[in-house]
C-alpha positions in Angstrom: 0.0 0.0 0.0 1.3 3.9 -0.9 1.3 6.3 1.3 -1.3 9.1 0.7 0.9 11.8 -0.4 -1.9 14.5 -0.5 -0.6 17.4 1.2 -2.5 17.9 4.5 -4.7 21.1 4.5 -3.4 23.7 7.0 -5.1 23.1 10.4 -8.1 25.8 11.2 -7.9 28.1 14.2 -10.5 26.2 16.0 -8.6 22.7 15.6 -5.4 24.0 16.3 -7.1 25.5 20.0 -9.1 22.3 20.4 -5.4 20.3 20.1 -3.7 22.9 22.6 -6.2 22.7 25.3 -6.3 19.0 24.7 -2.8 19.1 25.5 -2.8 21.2 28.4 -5.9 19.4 29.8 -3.7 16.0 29.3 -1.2 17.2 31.2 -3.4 18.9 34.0 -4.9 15.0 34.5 -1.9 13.7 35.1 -0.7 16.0 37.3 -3.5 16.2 39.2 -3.1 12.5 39.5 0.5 12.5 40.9 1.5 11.2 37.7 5.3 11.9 37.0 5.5 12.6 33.2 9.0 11.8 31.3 10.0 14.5 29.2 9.8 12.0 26.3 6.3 11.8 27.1 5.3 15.1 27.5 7.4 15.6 24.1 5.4 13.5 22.7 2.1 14.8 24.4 3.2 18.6 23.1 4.0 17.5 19.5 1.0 15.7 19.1 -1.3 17.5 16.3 -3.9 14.5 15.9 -7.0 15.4 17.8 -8.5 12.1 17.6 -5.4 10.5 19.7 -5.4 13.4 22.0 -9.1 12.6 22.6 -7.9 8.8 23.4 -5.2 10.2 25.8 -6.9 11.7 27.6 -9.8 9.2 28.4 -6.6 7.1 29.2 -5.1 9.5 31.7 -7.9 9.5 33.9 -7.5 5.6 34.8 -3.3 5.2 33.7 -0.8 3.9 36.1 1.6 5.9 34.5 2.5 8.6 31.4 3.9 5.8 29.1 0.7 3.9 29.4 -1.2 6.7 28.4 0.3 7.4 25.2 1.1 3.6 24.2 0.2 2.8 20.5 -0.7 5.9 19.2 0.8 4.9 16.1 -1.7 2.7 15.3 -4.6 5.3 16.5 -3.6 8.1 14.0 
């Protein structure tokens, strides 16, 4: 199978807000939950432009044991 090579469209100002305070609200979770997050997973948690894997994140971060469980498999979520 090829890879869609189709440029992506530019990302509105509404999704782009809707991926920050996913982000942010990610991160609040887990720090509320005395979850220590590496920097390779808040890297990854910060670079993260899918919305649709944010959304999964972050239903996983309320019940997580820790930050790398949260963002497990994302590649095969995107």
């Amino acid at each position: 199978m090829t890879p869609d090579r189709t440029p992506r469209k530019p990302y509105s100002p509404v999704e782009i807000q809707a991926q920050e305070q996913a982000r942010k609200g990610l991160l609040l979770i887990l720090d509320s939950r005395g979850i220590d997050v590496p920097e390779d997973v808040r890297r990854r948690i910060l670079g993260c432009q899918d919305l649709k894997v944010l959304r999964t994140w972050l239903t996983r971060a309320a019940t997580a044991p820790t930050a790398a469980a949260v963002t497990a498999d994302a590649g095969n979520e995107a």
